[in-house]
C-alpha positions as CSV (number, residue, x, y, z in Angstrom):
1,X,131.9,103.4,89.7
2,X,128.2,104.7,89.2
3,X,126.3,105.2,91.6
4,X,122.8,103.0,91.7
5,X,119.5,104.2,91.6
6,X,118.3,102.9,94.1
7,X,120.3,100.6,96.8
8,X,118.7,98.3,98.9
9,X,121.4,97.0,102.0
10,X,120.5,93.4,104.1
11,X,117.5,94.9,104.3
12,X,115.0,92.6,107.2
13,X,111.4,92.1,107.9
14,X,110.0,90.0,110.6
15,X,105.7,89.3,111.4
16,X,105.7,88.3,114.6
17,X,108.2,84.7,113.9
18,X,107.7,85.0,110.5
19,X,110.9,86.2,108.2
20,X,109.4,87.9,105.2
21,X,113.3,89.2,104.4
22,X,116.5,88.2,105.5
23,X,119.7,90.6,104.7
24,X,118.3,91.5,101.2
25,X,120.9,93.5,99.4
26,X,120.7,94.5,95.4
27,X,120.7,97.7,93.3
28,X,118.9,98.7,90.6
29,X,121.2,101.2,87.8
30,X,119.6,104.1,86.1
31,X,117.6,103.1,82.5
32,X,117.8,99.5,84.0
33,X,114.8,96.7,84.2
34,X,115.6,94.3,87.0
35,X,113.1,91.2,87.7
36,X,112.2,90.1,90.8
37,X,111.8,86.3,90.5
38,X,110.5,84.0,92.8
39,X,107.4,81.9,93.9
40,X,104.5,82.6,95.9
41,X,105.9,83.9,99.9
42,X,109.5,84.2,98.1
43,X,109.4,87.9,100.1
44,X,109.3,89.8,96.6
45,X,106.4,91.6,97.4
46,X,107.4,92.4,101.1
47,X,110.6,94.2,99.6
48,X,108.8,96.0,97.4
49,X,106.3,97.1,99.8
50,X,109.3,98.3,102.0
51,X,111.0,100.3,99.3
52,X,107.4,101.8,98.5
53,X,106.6,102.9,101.8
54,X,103.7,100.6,102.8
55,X,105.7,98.2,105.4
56,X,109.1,99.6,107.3
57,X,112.4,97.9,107.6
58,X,113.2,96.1,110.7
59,X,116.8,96.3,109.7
60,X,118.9,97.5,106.9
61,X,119.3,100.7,104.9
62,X,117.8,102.2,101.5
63,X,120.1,104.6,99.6
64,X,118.5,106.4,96.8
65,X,121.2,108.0,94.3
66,X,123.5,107.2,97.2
67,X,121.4,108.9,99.9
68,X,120.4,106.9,102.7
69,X,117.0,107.7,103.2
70,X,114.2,106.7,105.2
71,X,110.6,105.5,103.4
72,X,107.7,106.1,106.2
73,X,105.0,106.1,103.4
74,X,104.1,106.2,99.6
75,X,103.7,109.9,99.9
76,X,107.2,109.7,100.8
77,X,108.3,107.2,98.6
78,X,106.7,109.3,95.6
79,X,108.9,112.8,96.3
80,X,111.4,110.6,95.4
81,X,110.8,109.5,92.3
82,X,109.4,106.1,93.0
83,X,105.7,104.5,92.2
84,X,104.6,101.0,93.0
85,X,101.4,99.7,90.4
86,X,100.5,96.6,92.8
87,X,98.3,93.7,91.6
88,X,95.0,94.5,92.9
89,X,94.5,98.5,90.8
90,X,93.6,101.5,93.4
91,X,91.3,103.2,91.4
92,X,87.7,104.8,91.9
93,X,85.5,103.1,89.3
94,X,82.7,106.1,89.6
95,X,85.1,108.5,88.6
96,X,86.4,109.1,84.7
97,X,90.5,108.8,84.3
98,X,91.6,112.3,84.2
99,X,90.1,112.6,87.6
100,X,91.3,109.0,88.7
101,X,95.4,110.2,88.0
102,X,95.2,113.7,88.9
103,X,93.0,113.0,92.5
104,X,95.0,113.8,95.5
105,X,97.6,115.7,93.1
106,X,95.3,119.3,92.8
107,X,94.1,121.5,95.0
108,X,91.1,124.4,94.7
109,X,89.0,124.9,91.3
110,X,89.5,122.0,88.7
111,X,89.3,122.9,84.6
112,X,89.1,119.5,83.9
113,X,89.0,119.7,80.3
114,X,92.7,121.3,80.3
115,X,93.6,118.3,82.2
116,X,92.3,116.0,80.1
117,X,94.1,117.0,77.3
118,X,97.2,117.1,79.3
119,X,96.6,113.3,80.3
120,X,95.3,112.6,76.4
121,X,98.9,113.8,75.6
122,X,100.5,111.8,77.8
123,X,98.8,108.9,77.3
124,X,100.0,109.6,73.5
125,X,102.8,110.2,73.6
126,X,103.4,106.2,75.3
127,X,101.0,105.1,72.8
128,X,98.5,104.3,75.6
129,X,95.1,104.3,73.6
130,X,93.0,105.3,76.9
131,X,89.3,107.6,76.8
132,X,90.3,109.8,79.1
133,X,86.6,111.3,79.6
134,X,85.4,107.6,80.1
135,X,84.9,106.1,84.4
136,X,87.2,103.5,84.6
137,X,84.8,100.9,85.8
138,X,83.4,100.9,82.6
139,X,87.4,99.9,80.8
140,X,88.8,96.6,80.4
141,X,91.1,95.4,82.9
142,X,94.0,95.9,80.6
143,X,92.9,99.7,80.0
144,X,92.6,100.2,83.8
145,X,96.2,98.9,84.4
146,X,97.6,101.6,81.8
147,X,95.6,104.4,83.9
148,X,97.3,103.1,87.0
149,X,100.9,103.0,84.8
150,X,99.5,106.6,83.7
151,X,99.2,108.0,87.6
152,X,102.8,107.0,87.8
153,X,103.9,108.6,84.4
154,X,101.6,112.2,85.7
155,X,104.0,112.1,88.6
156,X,106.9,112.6,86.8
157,X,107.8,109.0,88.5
158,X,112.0,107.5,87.3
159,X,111.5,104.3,89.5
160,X,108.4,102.4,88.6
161,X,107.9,98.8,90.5
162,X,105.4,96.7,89.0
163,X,104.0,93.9,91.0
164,X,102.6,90.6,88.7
165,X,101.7,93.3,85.9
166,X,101.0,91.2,83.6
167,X,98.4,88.5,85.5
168,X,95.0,90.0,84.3
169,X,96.2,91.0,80.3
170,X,95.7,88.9,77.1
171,X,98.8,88.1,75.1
172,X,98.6,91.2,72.8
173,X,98.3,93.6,76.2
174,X,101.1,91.8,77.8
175,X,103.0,92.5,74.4
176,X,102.2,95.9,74.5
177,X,103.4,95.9,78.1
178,X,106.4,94.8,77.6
179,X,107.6,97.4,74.7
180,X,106.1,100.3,77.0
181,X,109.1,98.7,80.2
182,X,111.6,98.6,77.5
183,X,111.0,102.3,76.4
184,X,110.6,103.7,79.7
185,X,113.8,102.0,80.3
186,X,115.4,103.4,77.5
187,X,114.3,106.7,78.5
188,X,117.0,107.1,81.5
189,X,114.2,105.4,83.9
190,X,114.4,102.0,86.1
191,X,112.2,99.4,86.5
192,X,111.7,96.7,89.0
193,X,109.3,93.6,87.8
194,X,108.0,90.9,90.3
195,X,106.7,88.2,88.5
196,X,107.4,84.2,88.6
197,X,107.2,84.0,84.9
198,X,110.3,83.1,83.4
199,X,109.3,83.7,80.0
200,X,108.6,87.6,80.7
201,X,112.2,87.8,82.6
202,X,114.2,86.6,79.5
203,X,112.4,89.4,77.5
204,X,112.2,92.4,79.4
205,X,114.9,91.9,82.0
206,X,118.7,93.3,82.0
207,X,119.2,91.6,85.1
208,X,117.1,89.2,87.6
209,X,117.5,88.9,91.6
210,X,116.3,85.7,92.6
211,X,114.5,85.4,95.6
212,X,113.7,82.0,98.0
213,X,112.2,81.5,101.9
214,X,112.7,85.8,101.9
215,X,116.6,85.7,100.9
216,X,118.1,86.9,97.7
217,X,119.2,83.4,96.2
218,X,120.7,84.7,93.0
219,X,121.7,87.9,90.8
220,X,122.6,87.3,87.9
221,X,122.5,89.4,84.2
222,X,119.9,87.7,81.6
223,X,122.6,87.1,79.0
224,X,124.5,84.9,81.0
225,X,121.6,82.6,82.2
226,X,118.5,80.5,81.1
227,X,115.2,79.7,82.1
228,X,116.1,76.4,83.7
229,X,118.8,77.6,85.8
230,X,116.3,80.7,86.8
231,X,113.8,77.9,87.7
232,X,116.2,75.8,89.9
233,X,117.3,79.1,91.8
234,X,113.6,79.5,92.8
235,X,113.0,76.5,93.3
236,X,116.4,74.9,95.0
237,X,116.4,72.0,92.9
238,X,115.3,70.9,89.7
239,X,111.4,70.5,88.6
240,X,111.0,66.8,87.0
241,X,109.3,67.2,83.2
242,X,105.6,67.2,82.9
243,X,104.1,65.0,80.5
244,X,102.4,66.9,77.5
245,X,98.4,66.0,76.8
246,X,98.2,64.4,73.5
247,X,94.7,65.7,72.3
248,X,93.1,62.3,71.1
249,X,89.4,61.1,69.6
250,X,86.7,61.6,71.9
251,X,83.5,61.1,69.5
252,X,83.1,57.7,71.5
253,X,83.7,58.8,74.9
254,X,80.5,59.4,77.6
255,X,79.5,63.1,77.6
256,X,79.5,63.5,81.1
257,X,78.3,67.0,81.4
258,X,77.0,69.5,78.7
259,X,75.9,72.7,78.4
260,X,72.9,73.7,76.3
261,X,72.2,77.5,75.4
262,X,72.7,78.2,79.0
263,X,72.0,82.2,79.5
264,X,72.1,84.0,83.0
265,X,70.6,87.2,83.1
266,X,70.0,89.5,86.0
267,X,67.4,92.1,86.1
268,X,68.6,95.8,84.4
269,X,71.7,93.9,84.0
270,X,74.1,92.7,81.1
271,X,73.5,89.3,81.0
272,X,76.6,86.9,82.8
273,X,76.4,84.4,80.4
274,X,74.6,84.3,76.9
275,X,73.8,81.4,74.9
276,X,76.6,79.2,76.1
277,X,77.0,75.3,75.2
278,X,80.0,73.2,75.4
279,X,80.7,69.2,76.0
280,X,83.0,67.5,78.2
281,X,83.4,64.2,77.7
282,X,85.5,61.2,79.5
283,X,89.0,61.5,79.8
284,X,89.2,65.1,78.5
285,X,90.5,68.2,80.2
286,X,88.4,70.9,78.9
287,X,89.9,74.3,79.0
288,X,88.1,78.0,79.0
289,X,90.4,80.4,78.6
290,X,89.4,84.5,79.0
291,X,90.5,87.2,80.8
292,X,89.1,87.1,84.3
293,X,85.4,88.3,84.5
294,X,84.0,87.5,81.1
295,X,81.5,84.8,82.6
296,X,83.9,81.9,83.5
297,X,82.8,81.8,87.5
298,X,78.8,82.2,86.4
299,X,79.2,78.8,84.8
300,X,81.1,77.3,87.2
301,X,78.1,78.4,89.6
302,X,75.4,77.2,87.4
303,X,77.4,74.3,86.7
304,X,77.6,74.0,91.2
305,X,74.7,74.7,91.5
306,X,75.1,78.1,93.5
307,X,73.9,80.6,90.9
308,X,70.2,79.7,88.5
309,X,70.4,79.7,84.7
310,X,67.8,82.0,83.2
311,X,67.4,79.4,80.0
312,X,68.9,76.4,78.7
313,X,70.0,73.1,80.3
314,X,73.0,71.8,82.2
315,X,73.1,68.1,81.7
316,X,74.8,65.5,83.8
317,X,75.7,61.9,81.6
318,X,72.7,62.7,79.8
319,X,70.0,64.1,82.8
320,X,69.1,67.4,83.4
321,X,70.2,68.6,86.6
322,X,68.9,72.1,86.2
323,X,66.5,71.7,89.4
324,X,68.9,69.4,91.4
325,X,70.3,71.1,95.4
326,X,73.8,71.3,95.5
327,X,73.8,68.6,97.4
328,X,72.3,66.6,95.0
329,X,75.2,67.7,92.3
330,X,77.4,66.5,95.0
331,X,76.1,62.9,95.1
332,X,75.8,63.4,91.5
333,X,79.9,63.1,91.0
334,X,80.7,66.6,91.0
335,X,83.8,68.3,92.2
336,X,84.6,71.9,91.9
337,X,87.7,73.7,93.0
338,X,86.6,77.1,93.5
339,X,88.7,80.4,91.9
340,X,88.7,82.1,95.4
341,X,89.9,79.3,98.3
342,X,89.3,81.8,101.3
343,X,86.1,82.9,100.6
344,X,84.2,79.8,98.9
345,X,87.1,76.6,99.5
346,X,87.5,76.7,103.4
347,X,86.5,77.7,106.6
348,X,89.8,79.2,108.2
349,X,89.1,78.9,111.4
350,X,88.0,75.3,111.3
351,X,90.7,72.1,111.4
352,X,91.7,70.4,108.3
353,X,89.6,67.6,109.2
354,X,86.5,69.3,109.6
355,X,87.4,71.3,106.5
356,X,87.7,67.8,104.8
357,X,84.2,66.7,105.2
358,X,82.9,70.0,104.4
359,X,80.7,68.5,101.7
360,X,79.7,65.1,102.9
361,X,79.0,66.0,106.4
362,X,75.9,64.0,105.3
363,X,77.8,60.7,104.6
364,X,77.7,57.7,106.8
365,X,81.6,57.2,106.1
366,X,82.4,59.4,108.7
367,X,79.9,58.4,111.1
368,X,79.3,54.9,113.7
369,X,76.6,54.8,115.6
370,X,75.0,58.1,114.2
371,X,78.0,60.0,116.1
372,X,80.7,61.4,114.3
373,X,83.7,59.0,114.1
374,X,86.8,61.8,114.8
375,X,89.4,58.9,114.2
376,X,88.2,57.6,111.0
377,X,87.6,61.6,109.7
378,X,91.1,61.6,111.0
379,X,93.1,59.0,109.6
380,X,91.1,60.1,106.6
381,X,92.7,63.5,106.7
382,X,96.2,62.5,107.9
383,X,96.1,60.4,104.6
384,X,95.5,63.3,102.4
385,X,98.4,65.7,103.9
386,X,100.5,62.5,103.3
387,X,99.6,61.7,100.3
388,X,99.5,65.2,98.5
389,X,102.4,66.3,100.3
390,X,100.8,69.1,102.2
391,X,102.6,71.0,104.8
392,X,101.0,70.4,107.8
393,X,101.2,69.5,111.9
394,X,98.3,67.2,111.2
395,X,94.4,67.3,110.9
396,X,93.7,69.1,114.2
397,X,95.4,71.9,112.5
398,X,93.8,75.2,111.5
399,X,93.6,75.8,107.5
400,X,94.3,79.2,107.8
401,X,98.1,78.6,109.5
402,X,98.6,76.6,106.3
403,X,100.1,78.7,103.0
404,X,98.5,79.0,99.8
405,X,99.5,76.5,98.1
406,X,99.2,73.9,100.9
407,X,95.3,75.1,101.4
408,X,94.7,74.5,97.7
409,X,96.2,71.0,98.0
410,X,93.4,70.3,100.6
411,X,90.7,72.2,98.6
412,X,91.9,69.8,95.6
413,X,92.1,66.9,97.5
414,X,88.8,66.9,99.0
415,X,87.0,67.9,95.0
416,X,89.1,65.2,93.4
417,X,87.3,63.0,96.1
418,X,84.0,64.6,95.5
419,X,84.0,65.0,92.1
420,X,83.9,61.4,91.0
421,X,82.4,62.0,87.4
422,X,83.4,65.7,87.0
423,X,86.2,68.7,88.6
424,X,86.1,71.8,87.6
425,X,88.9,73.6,88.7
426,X,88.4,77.2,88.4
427,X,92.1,78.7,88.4
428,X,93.4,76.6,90.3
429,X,97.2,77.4,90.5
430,X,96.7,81.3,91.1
431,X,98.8,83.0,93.2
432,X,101.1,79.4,93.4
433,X,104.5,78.8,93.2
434,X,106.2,76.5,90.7
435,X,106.4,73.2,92.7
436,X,102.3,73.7,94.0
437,X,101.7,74.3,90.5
438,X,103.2,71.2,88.6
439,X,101.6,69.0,91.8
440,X,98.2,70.1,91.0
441,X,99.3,69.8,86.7
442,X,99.9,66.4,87.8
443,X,96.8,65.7,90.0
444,X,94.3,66.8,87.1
445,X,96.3,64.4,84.7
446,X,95.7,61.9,87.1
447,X,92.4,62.7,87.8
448,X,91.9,62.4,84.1
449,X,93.8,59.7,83.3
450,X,91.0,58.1,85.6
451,X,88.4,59.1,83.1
452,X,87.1,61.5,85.1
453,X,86.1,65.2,83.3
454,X,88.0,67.9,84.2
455,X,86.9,71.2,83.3
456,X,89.8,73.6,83.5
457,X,89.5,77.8,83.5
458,X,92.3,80.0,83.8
459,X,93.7,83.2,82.6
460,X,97.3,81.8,82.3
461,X,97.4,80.8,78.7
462,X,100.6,78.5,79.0
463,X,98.3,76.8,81.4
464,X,95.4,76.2,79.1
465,X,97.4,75.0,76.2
466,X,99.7,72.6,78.1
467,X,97.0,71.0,80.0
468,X,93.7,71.3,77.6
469,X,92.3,68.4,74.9
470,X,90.0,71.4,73.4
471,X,90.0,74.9,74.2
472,X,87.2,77.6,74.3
473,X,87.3,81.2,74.9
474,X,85.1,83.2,76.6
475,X,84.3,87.2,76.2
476,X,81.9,89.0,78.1
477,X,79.7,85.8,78.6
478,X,79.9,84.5,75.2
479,X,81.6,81.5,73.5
480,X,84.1,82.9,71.0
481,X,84.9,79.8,69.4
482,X,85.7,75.9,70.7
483,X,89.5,74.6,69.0
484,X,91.6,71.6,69.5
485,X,94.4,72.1,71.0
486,X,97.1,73.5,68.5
487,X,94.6,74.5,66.0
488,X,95.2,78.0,67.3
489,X,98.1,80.4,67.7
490,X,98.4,82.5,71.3
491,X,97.9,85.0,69.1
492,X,94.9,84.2,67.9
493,X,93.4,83.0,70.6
494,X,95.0,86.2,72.6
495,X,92.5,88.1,69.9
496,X,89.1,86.2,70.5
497,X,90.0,87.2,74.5
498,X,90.1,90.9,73.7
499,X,86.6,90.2,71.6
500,X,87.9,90.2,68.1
501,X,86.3,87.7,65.6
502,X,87.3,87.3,61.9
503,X,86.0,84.6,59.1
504,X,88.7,82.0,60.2
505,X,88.1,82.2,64.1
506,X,84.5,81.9,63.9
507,X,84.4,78.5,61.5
508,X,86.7,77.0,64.4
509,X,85.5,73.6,65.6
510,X,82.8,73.9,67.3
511,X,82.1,70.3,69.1
């Protein structure tokens, strides 16, 4: 019998009562690509960080080659053979990327343009096109994740564990992504991809542990499964159909909000948005797609009201709001679901129910006799977590006990309330599991099914083009093009992400 690569035996974690893994046992076989599947807080990410050296085992063993060993850090985890590129890139954006892959790995006096041909020929030879003399925070994020994948390859690294890889690339990098697994695989090397994608498992996989509440709930080779059964071992049962949008004629509908040759520019700086203008109508789920950082969250702020426009006008069914207080945008029917929950959604240390009246603190609903009325705000709030299915003691509870996809159901819950005209929803399902994401698919359907404008911006593409009525893409704060939905390829929508136009993109129609 040969001998796995690497061996991981009921493998444990505990934090404090939480079980992050419970008896975790697979293997992964020399020039093999196993998946880790599962959904957000499966425990994918906590194995991996044990195997890697970041967290240790509370219990269990690691054999590497058939060794048992024992993984105190990366530095350890690295002699032998094994590199971890994690979602969120460690690399210094001041320096260029020869310095970025070889710091920490040479000592004393530095001829760095030897070493930059020695990169430039490695990055060849994988047919990574990467400016090796360039700082990194000057690349795409595509080309930074190729440096990270680079830093690995320097290291002479035969066990590469790649965490969502693939959650910040257009379609053409992800592409590209998956030929470079496949040949790194087929060089006599293993790989181990977490993701929740089950598209990206039935190509690049050979075989895919399932993983559910921290336990391995299946292992199974990718020839003898599909991507339903994949999706009910994550899940533990079976996810209902959504309904698909059928993009219909919206020349009649209300605009409710539009943007006019809206431009933010900051001082010295390139500007955040240029010339942007788009419609949203009722009834229409209006979709942005872009890879992250190309403007999307300026508009959404102009849009809120937390960031000024240089020029142009945002319009609300048909009056300027350019000078309007966010509050004022509030009262004026608009929601927004912001992309970053923690930081700009909710207060963590507050309750749900204060959380819930975050934005109409001001309101006389929640008041009798000019003193806040806790049972209404409360009854309020135990209506929500029953009604949206969030996981919860009950309002008196903190929103940062909750999970991620139970604070977004509250964040949502509260904007679809707000935002009585218009919601944007500004990624809304990141970092979710399948069932938090088809609830919220199903909320904005119902939200516009109300007649309610729903502005929708997300990096996932599958996203966009099952939700959206029209799609526009957005590169470094332009407007590449506005389409209806299905009048584009991924492809070809994949290439106005990356910045490329041609004769047939650009006459796209524009609304």
């Amino acid at each position: 019998m040969v001998t796995p690569v690497v061996e991981l035996r009921n493998v444990s974690k505990y934090f404090a009562k939480v079980i992050a893994n419970k008896n975790v046992s697979f293997s992964v076989g020399e020039g093999e690509v196993v998946a880790l599947l599962g959904e957000n807080g499966a425990g994918k990410s906590t194995i991996m960080k044990i195997l890697y050296g970041l967290y240790g085992a509370d219990e269990g063993q690691i054999l590497i080659r058939g060794e048992e060993k024992t993984i105190k850090s990366p530095k350890d985890a690295m002699t032998m053979g094994i590199a971890m590129i994690q979602q969120h890139f460690s690399l210094v954006p001041t320096h260029t990327v020869t310095e970025n892959i070889i710091l920490g790995n040479v000592h004393g006096k530095i001829a760095l343009k030897k070493y930059d041909e020695k990169i430039k020929g490695l990055a060849e030879a994988y047919d990574f096109d990467i400016p090796v003399e360039s700082k990194v925070g000057a690349l795409a994020v595509g080309v930074q994740q190729k440096v990270e994948i680079l830093k690995a390859l320097y290291l002479e690294t035969k066990i590469l564990i790649m965490d969502e890889p693939t959650a910040v690339l257009t379609p053409q990098e992800s592409e590209h992504l998956m030929g470079f697994i496949k040949d790194f695989a087929a060089k006599g090397n293993s790989v181990i991809f977490i993701t929740h994608k089950l598209k990206e498992v039935m190509e690049v996989a050979d075989r895919i542990v399932v993983m559910r509440d921290g336990v391995v709930a299946g292992n199974v080779l990718k020839n003898e499964t599909n991507e339903r059964e994949l999706a009910k071992l994550m899940m533990g049962k079976e996810l209902a159909p959504s309904e698909k949008i059928g993009v219909k004629d919206f020349s009649e509908a209300e605009t409710l909000l539009e943007l006019s040759r809206v431009s933010v520019v900051e001082k010295g700086e390139t500007p955040l948005l240029e010339d942007v203008s788009f419609m949203l109508r009722a009834g229409e789920v209006f979709g942005i797609a872009g890879v992250s950082g190309n403007g999307q969250d300026a508009v959404c702020e102009v849009i809120s009201g937390s960031r000024k426009l240089t020029s142009g006008d945002v319009l609300c069914c048909g009056q300027s709001i350019n000078s309007y207080t966010i509050r004022e945008r509030i009262d004026a029917g608009i929601g927004y679901v912001p992309v970053d929950r923690y930081r700009d959604g909710l207060v963590m240390d507050m309750t749900l129910a204060e959380n819930m009246m975050l934005k109409s603190s001001f309101s006389k609903r929640w008041t009798k006799h000019g003193l806040l009325s806790r049972k209404v705000l409360n009854k309020y709030t135990s209506d929500i977590i029953r009604d949206h299915k969030v996981k919860a003691v009950g309002p008196e509870e903190t929103a940062k006990s909750l999970s991620g996809g139970n604070q977004q159901k509250m964040v949502l819950a509260r904007e679809i309330d707000v935002g009585q005209k218009v919601i944007i929803f500004n990624q809304p399902t990141r970092g979710l599991d399948m069932g938090a994401v088809d609830r919220i698919h199903r909320s904005i359907i119902g939200e516009k099914e109300k007649g309610k404008g729903i502005l929708l911006i997300s990096t996932e593409l599958s996203e966009i083009f099952e939700m959206s009525d029209h799609i526009a893409v957005m590169y470094k704060g332009k407007i590449m093009g506005i389409f209806e939905n299905g009048q584009l390829s991924t492809e070809r929508i994949g290439l106005l992400m990356a910045g490329y136009t041609g004769e047939t993109e650009a006459s796209g129609n524009e609304k």
